[in-house]
DRENTORKOL-3810 file (N, C-alpha, C; in nm, 4 decimals):
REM DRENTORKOL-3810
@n.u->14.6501; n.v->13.0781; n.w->12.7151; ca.u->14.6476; ca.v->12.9376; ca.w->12.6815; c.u->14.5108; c.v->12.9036; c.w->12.6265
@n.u->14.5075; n.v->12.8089; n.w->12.5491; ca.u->14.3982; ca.v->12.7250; ca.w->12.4632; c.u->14.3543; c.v->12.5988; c.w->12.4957
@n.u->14.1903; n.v->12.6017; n.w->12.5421; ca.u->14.1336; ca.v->12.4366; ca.w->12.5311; c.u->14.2125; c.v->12.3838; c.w->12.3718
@n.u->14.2006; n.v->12.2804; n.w->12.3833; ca.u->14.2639; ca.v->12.2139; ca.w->12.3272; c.u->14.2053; c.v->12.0301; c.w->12.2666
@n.u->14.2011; n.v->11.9815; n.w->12.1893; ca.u->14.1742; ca.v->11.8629; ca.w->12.1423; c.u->14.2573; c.v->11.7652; c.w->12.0579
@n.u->14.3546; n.v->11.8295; n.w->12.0098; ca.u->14.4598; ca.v->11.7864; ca.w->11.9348; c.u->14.5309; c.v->11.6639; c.w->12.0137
@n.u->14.5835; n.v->11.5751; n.w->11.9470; ca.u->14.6456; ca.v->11.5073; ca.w->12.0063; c.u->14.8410; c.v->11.5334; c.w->11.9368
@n.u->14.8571; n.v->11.6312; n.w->11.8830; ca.u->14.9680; ca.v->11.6433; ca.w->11.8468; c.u->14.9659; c.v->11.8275; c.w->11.8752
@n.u->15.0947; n.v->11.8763; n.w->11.8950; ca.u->15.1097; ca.v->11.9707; ca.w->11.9283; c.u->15.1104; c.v->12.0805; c.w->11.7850
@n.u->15.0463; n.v->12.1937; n.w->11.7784; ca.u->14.9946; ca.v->12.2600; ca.w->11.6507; c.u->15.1210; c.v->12.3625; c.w->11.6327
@n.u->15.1996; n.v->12.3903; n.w->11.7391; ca.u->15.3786; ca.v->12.4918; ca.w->11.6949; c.u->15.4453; c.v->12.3889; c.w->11.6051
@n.u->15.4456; n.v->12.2789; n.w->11.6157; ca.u->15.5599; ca.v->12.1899; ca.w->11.6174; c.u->15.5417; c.v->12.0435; c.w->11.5704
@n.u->15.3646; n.v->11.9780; n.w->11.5717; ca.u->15.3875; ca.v->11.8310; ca.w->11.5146; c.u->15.4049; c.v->11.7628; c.w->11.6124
@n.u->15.5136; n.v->11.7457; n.w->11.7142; ca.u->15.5151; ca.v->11.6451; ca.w->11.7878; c.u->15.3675; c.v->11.5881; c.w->11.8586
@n.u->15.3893; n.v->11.4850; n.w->11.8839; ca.u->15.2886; ca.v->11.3973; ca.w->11.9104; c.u->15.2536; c.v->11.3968; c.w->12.0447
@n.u->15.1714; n.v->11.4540; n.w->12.1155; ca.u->15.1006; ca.v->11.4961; ca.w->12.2735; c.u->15.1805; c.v->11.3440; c.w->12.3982
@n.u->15.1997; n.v->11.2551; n.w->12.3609; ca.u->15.1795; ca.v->11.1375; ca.w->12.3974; c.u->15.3609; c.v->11.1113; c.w->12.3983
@n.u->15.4386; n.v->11.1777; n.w->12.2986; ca.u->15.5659; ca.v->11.1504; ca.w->12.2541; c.u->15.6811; c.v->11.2406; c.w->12.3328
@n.u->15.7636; n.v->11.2350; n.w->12.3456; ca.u->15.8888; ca.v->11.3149; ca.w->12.4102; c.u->15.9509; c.v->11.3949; c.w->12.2891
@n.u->15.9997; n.v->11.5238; n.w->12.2983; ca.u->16.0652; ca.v->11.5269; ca.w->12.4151; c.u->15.9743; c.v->11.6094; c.w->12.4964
@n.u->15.9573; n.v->11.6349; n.w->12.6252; ca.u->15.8834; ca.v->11.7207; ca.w->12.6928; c.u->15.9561; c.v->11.7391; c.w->12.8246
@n.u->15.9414; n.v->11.8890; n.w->12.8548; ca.u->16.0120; ca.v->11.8647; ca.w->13.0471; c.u->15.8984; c.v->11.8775; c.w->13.1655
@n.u->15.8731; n.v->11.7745; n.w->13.2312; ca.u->15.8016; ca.v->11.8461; ca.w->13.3801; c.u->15.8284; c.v->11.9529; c.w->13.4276
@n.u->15.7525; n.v->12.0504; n.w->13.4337; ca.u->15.7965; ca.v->12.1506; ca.w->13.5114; c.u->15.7235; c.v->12.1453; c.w->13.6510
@n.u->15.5992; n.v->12.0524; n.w->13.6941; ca.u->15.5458; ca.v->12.0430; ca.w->13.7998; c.u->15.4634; c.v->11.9809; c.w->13.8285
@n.u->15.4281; n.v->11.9124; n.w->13.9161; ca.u->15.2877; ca.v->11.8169; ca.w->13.9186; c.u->15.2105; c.v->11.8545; c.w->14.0739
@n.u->15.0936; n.v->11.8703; n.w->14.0744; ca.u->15.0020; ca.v->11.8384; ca.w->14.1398; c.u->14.8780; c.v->11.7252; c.w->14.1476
@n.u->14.8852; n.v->11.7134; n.w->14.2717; ca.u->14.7619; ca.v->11.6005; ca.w->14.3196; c.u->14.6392; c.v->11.6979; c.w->14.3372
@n.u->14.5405; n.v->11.6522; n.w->14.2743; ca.u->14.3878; ca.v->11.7035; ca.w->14.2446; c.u->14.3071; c.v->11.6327; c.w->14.2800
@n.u->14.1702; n.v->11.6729; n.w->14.3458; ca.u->14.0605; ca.v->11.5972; ca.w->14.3664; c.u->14.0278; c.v->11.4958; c.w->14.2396
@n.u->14.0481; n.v->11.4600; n.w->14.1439; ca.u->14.0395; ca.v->11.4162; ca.w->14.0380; c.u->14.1398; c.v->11.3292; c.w->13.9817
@n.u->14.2638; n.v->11.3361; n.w->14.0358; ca.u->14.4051; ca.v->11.2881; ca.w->13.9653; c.u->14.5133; c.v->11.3821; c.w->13.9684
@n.u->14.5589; n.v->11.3961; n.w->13.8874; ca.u->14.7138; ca.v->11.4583; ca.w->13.8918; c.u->14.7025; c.v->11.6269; c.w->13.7674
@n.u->14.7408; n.v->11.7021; n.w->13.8049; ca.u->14.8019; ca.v->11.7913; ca.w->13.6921; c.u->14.9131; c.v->11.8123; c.w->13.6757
@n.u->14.9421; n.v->11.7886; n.w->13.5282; ca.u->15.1296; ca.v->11.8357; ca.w->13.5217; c.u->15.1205; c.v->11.9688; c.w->13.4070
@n.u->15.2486; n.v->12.0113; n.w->13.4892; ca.u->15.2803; ca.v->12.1325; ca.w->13.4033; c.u->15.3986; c.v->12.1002; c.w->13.3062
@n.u->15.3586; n.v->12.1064; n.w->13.1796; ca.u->15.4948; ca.v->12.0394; ca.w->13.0584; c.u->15.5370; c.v->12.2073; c.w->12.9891
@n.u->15.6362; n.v->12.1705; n.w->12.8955; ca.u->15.6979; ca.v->12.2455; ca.w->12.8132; c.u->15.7504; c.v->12.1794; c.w->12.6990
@n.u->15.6758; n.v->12.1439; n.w->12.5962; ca.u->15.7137; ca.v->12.0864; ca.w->12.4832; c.u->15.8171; c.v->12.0931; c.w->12.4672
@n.u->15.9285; n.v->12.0115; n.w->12.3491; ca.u->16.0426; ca.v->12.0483; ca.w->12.2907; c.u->16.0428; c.v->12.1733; c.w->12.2529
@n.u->15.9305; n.v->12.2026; n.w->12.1996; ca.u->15.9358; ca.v->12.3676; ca.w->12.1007; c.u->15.9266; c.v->12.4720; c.w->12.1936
@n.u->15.8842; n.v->12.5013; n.w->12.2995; ca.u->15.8804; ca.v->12.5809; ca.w->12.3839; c.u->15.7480; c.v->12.6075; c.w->12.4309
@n.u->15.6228; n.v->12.4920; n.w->12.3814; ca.u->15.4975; ca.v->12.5811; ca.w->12.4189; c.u->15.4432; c.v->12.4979; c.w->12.5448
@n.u->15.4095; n.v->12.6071; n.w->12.6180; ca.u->15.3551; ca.v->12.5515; ca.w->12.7827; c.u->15.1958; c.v->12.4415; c.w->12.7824
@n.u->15.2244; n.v->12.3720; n.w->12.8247; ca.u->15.0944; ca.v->12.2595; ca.w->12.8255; c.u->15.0540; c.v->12.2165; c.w->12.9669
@n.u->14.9402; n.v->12.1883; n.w->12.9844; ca.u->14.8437; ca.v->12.2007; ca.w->13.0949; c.u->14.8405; c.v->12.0046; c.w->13.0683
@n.u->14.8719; n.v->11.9271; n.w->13.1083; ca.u->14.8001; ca.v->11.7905; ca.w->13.0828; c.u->14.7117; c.v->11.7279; c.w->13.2531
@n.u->14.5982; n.v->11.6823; n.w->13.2173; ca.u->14.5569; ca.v->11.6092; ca.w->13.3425; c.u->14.5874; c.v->11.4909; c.w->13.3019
@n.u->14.5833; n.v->11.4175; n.w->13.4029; ca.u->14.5828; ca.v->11.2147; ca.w->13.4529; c.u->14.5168; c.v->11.2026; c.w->13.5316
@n.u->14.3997; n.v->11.1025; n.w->13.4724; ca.u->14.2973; ca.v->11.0736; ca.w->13.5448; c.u->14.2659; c.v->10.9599; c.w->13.4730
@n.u->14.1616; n.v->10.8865; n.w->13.5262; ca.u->14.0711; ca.v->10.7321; ca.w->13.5279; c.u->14.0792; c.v->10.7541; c.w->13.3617
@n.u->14.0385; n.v->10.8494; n.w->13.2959; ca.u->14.0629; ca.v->10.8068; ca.w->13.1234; c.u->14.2199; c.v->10.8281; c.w->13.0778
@n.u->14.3224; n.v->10.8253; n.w->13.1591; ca.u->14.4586; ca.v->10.8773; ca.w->13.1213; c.u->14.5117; c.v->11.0246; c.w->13.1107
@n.u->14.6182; n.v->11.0154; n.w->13.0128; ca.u->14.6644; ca.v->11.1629; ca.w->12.9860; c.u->14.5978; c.v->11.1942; c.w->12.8900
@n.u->14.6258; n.v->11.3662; n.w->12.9080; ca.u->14.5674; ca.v->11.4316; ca.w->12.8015; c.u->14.6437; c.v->11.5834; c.w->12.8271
@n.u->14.6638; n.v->11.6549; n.w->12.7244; ca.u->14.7091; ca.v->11.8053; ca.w->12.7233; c.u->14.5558; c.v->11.8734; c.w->12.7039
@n.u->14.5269; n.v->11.9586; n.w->12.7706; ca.u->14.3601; ca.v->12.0087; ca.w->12.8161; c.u->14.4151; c.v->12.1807; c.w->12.7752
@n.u->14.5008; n.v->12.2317; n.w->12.7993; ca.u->14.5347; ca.v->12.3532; ca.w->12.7222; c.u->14.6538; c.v->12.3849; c.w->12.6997
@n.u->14.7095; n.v->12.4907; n.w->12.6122; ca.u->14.8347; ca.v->12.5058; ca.w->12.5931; c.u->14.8920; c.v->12.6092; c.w->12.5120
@n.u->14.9787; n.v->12.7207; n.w->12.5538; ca.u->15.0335; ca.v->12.8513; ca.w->12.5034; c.u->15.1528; c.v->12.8098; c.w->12.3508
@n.u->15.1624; n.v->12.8877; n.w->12.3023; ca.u->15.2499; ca.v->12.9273; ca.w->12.2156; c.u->15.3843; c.v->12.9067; c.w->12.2343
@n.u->15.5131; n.v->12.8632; n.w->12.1699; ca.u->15.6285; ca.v->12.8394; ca.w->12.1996; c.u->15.6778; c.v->13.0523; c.w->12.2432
@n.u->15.7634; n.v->13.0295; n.w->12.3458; ca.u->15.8389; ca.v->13.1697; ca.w->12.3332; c.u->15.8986; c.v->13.2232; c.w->12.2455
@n.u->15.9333; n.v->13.3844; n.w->12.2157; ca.u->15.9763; ca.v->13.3912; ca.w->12.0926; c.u->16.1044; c.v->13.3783; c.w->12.0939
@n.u->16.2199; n.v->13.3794; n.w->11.9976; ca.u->16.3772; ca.v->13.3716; ca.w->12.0248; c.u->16.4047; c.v->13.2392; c.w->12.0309
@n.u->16.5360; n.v->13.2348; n.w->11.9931; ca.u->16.5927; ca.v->13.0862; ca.w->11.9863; c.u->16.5303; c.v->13.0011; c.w->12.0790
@n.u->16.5026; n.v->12.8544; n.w->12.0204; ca.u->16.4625; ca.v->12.7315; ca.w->12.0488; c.u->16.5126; c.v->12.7044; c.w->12.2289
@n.u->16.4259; n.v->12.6249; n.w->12.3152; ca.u->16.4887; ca.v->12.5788; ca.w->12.3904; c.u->16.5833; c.v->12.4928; c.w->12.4273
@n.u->16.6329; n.v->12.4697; n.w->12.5059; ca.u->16.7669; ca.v->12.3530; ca.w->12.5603; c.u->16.6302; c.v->12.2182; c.w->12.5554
@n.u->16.7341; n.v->12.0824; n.w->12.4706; ca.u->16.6562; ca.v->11.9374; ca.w->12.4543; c.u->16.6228; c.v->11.9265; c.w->12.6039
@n.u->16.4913; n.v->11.8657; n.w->12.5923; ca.u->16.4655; ca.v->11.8544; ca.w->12.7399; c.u->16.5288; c.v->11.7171; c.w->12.7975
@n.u->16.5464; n.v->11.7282; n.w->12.9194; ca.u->16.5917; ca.v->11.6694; ca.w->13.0309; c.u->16.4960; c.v->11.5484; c.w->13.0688
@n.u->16.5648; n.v->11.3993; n.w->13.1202; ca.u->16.5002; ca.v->11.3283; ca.w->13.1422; c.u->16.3674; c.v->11.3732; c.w->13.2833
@n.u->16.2983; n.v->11.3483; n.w->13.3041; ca.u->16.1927; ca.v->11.3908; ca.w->13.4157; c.u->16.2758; c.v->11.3699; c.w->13.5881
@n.u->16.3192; n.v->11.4788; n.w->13.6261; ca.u->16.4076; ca.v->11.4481; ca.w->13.7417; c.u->16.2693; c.v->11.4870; c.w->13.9424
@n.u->16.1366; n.v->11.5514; n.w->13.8446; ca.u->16.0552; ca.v->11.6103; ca.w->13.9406; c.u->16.0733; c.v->11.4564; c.w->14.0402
@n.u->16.1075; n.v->11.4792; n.w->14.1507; ca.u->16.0815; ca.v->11.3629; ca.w->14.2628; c.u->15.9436; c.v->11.3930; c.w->14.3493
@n.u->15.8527; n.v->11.4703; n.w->14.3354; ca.u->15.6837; ca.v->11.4574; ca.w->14.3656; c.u->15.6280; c.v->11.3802; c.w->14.2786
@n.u->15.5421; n.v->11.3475; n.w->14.3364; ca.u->15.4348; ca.v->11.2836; ca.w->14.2974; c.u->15.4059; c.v->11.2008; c.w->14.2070
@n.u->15.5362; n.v->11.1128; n.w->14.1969; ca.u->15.5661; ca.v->11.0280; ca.w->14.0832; c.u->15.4412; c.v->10.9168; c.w->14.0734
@n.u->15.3980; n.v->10.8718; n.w->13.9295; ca.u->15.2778; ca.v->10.7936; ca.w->13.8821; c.u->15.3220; c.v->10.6759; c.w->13.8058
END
């Protein structure tokens, strides 16, 4: 995975801030929250939430092989914000 500054995702265009994306997990941090996403396109993203908001802070490559399944509304019941 890659630091990162983009505010749009570099596989795919979509917009860091925009859906579709799936939670795959969240943690509570001395700092705020980390979530673990999976873009529409398939590439894994690191985002923190904290006192300046969201942000995607690093993020892997989509997998190779057909596209993933549209993601799913956010069903994680932790640590909801």
């Amino acid at each position: 995975m890659t630091s990162t500054d983009a505010t749009v995702c570099p596989h795919c265009g979509r917009p860091d801030a925009g859906e579709p994306f799936r939670v795959l997990s969240r943690h509570i941090t001395a700092t705020g929250l980390t979530v673990w996403t999976r873009c529409g396109c398939g590439s894994l993203q690191v985002r923190v939430a904290d006192g300046r908001g969201t942000r995607v802070v690093s993020r892997g490559g989509p997998a190779p092989g057909p596209a993933p399944a549209p993601a799913r509304p956010d069903t994680a019941s932790c640590c909801r914000t």
